[in-house]
C-alpha positions in Angstrom: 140.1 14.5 170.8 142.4 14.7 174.0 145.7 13.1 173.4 147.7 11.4 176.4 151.6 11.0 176.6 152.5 7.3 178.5 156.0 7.1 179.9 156.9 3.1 179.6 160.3 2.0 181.1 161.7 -0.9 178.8 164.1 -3.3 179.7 166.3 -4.7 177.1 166.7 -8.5 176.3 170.9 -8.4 176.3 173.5 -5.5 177.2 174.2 -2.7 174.4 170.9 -2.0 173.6 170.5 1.6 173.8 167.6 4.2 172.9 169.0 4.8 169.6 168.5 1.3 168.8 164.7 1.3 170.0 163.8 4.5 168.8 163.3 3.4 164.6 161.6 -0.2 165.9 159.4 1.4 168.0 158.3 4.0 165.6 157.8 1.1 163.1 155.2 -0.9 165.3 153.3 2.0 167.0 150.2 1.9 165.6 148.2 5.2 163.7 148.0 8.2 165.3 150.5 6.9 168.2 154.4 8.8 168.0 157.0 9.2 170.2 157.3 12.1 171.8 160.9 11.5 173.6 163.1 8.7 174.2 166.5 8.7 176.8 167.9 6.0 178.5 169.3 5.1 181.6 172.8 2.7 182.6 171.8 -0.3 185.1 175.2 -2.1 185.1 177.5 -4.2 183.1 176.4 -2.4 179.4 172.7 -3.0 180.2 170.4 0.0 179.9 167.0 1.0 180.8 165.0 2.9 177.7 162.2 5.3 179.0 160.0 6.1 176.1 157.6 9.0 176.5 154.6 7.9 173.4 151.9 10.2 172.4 148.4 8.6 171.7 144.7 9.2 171.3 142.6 9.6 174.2 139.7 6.5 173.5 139.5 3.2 175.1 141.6 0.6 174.7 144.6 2.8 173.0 147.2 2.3 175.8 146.8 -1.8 175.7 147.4 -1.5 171.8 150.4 1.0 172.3 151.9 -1.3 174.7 151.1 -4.6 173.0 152.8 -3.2 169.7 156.2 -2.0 171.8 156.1 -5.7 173.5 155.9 -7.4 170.7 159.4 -6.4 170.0 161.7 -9.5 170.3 164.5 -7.1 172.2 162.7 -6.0 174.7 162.8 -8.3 177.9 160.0 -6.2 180.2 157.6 -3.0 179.8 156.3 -1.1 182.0 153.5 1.7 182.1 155.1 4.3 185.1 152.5 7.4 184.3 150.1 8.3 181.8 149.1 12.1 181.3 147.3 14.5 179.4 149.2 17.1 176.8 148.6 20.4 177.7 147.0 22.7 175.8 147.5 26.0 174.6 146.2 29.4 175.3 143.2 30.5 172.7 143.2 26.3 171.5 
């Protein structure tokens, strides 16, 4: 099965809350078979940040809207957002 890496940009609910803070919470909720593949953040202003997390899932219907539901269900996260969805590359001979 083809697996797909989403980039979602999250905004944190209060200032402070970095990537190393999101990183073990979202691992927690992801659901089987979904991991994270990176995770950096990005300063706004005034101690706020903006987490991008790249998440690796399977390719079948319906897996992004459970990979995002799980990642919003986390009470520190304000807004999430989907910017690009892509296929893993693959290697030579695979």
């Amino acid at each position: 099965m083809n697996i797909l890496v989403a980039r979602m940009k999250i905004l944190p609910n209060g200032p402070g809350i970095k990537a190393s803070t999101f990183e073990p919470l979202i691992i927690d909720i992801l659901p089987d078979g979904a991991k994270i593949r990176q995770i950096t953040e990005e300063p706004i202003a005034f101690g706020l940040f903006t987490v991008f997390a790249d998440v690796e899932f399977e390719d079948k219907p319906g897996a992004l809207d459970v990979v995002e539901e799980c990642v919003n269900k986390l009470e520190q996260v304000s807004e999430l957002e989907t910017i690009a969805v892509s296929n893993t590359s693959t290697g030579v001979g695979e």
